[in-house]
N, C-alpha and C positions, 0 to 999 in steps of 0.2 A: 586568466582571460577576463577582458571586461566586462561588465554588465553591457545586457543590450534591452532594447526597449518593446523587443518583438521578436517572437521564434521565427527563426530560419533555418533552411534544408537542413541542415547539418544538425541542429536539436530536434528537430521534425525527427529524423532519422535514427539517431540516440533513443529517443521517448519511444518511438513505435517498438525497436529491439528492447528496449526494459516493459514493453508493457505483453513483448511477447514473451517472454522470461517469468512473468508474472502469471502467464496463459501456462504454463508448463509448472508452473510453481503448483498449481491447484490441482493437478494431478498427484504431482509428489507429495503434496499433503494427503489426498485424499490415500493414496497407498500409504504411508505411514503411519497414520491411524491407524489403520489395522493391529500393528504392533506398539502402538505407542500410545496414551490416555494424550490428549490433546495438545490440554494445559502444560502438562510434565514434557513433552514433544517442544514448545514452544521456549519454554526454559533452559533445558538443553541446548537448544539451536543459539539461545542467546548465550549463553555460558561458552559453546564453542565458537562462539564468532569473535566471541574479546577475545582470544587466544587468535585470532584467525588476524583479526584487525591490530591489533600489540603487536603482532610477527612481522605484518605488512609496513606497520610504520616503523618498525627497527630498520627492515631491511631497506627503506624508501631516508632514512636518519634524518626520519619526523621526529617531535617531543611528544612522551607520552604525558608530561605534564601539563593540565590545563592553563591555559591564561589566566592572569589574574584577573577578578569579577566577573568569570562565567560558574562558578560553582554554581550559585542558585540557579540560574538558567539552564545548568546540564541536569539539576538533580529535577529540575522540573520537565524538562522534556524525555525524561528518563521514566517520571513517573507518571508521563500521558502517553508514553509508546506503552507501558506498561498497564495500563487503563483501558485502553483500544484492544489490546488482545484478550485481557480478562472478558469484556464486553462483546465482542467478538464472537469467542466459543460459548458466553454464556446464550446466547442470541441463536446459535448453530445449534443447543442444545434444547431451548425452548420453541422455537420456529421453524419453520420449513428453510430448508438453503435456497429457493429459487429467492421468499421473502428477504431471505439476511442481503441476499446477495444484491437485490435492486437497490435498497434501502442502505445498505455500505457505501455503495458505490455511487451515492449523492457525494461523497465528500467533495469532489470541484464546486457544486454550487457553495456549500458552507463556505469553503474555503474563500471562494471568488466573492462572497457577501462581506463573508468577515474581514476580508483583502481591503475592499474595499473602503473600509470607513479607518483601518488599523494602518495599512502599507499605503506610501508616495507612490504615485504612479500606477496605481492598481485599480481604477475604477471600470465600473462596470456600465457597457456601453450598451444601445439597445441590440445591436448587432450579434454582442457577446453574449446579451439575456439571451436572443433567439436562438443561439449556438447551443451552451446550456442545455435548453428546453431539448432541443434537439436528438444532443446526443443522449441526455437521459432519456428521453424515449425509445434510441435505438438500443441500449442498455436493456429495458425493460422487456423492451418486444423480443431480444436474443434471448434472454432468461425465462422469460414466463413462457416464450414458447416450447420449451424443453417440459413444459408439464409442471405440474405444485409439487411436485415430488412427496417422497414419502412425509409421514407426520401431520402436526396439525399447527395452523397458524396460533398464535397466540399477541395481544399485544404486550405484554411482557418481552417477549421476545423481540418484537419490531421494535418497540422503544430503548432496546437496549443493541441493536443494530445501528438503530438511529443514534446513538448517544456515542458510539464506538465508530461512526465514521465523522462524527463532530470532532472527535478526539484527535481522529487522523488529520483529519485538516487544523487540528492543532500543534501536533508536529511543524508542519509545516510551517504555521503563523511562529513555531518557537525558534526555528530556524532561520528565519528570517525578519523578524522584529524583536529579540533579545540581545545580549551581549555575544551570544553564540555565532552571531551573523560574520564576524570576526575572524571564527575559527574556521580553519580545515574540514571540511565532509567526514575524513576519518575521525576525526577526535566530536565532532555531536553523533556519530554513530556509537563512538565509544562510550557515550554517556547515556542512549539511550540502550543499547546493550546490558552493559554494563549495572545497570540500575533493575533494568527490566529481569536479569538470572533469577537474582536472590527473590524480586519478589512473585514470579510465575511459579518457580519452584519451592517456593511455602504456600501460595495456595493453591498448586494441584493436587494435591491429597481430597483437597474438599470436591471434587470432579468425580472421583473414584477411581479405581484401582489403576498405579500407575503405567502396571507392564500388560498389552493384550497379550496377542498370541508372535511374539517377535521375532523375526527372521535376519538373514544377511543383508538381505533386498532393503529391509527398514531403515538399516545402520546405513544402507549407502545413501538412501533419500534425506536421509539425517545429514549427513555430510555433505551431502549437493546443497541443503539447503542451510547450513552456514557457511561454507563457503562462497559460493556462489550465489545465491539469493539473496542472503544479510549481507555478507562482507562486500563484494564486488556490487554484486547489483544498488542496493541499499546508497554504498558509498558513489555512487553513479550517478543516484536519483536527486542525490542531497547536492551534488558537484553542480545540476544542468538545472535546481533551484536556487543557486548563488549566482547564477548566468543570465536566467532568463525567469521572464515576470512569472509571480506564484501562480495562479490563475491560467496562464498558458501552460506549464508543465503538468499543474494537477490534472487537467484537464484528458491530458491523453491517458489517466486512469479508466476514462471511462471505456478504455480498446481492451483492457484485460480480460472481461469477463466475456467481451466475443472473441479474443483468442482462446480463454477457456476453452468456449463449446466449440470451436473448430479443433484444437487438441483433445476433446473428450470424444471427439466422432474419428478422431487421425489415431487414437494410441489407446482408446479402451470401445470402441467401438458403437459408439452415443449416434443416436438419429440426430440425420441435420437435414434441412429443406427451404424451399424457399426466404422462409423468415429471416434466415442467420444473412442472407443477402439484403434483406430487405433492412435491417440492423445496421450491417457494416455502411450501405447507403447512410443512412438516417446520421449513423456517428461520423463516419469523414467527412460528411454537409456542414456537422454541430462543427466540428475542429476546422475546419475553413474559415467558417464566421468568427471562432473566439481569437484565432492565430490572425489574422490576417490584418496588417499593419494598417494604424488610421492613414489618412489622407495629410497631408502637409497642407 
């Protein structure tokens, strides 16, 4: 499909189901932890998605071999999806979740900054700042409503939140301004996967102990979320970033953590109240203004 210059219905529609997939993701994490140490949880997921993603392109009679001159670019986007998640739980471990969670999910701004001055075509217009502003606020207002949750803030922690959604909107800039931009969605998934196993699972040791208390129910959240979340979703999101501008895609990131709390009040039984409307207001407002095509 060809580039296009502006989201329309059809990626509108795509993004909101990946960013609802994303809303149901943070549940199956949250129950997997239980039986699983994080880090080692996250390693796994990647080790079984190269299997998941290798199977998909045999049977699809993709090449599993990269192009020539994207090595460096695969081992480096490999070892910033790999950075993001290290930074990620170390953030979840030192800070409160409502904090990690506001402070992640800046990544569109970074992104849409760094778009900016790096990608053709990507600048940021006042319209998109207001949008931005926006739906970060209704972000903020759907998460902090839920209460600080347990633990204690720490800046250690927020700055390593903040550092791991910089990271993530580096994915993206790697995906779309390296030799990678070239390849297939499966094959830069492949390399971020792929890169990310070995080194998640050498440093989850230092997290502590790698097995909780582990059940059948764990194994199957394990397997929804390489298959389904890594392999399909993943290769989805990277598909409707080779489509459509970085900046409008990152952007419907910011729906996932009010799909969170609407699935944390639909399947574990979480308080929801006016706010969580007041939210989904504030962010479809912010995705209007960022989406919505210049004038000719």
């Amino acid at each position: 499909m060809p580039r296009k210059d502006h989201m329309d219905a059809a990626g509108a529609l795509a993004l909101v189901g990946f960013s609802a997939l994303m809303g149901i993701n943070q549940v199956v994490v949250k129950l997997v932890n239980e039986g699983l140490q994080p880090v080692f949880f996250a390693g796994l997921r990647s080790g079984l998605a190269v299997l998941c993603i290798a199977g998909w392109m045999l049977l699809r009679g993709l090449p599993l071999r990269p192009a020539r001159g994207t090595v460096g670019a695969g081992l480096l986007i490999g070892a910033v999806f790999s950075a993001e998640f290290l930074l990620l739980f170390l953030a979840l471990d030192l800070t409160t979740v409502s904090r990690t969670a506001v402070i992640f999910y800046s990544m569109p701004v970074w992104l849409a900054v760094a778009a900016h001055f790096l990608l053709p075509g990507e600048k940021i217009t006042a319209r998109k700042a207001g949008g931005l502003a926006l739906a970060m606020a209704g972000v903020a207002w759907a998460i902090l409503a839920r209460g600080a949750g347990n633990g204690e803030a720490s800046l250690a922690g927020d700055l390593c939140a903040l550092a791991a959604a910089m990271f993530w909107a580096g994915i993206a800039l790697c995906a779309r301004g390296t030799a990678l931009r070239a390849e297939r969605p499966e094959m830069q998934l492949m390399w971020q996967v792929g890169v990310s196993a070995p080194v998640l699972l050498i440093a989850a040791p230092f997290f502590g102990p790698l097995i909780r208390d582990l059940q059948p129910i764990h194994l199957w959240g394990l397997g929804f979320q390489a298959v389904v979340v890594v392999s399909f979703g993943f290769i989805a999101w990277l598909w409707l970033l080779g489509v459509y501008p970085a900046a409008s895609v990152a952007s419907f990131s910011f729906l996932g953590p009010v799909f969170g709390v609407g699935f944390g009040w639909l399947l574990l039984g979480e308080g929801i109240g006016p706010a969580l409307w007041g939210a989904l207001a504030l962010v479809a407002l912010g995705l209007v203004l960022i989406n919505r095509p210049a004038r000719s």
